[in-house]
N, C-alpha and C positions, 0 to 999 in steps of 0.2 A: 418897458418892464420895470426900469428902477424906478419912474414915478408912482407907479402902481403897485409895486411895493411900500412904497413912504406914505404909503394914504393910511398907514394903521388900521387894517380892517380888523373886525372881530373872528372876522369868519376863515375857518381854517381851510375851505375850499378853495379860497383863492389862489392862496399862496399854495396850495398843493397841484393847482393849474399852470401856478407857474416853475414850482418846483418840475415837474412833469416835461414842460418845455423845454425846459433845462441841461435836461438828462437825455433827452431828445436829440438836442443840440450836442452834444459830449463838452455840455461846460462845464464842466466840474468845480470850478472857482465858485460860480454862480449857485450852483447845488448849494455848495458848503454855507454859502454866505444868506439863503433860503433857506436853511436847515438853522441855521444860526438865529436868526431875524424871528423864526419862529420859536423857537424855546428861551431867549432873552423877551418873548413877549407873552410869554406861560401857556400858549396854547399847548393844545393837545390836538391829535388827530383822529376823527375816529375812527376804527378801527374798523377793515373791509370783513366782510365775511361772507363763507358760500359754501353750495354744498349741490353734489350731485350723485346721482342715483347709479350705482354698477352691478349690475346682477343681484337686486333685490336689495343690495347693502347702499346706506348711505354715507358716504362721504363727505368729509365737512373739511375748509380751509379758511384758513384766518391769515390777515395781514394788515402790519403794519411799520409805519415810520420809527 
């Protein structure tokens, strides 16, 4: 994982993969230091979104980092 981190990807899915495993694992050292790595290299994440249907009404949920 740490090499795979130091490859400077562009792409924030990466690091959100590994972020993800992270959290998984209850490393929380690791979280912080993934959370860190990403905002000293100005990404951004995009932001999840969804939505479902409950007796006619629709429902919407948003999330993010």
């Amino acid at each position: 994982m740490e090499r795979f981190l130091f490859l400077k990807l562009k792409n924030t899915s990466y690091y959100v993969l590994v972020l993800n495993i992270y959290v998984e694992l209850g490393s929380r050292g690791y979280v912080q230091r993934v959370m860190i790595l990403i905002k000293d290299r100005g990404m951004k994440k995009t932001l999840g979104y969804s939505w479902i249907e409950v007796d006619k009404r629709l429902h919407n949920f948003l999330i993010g980092y």
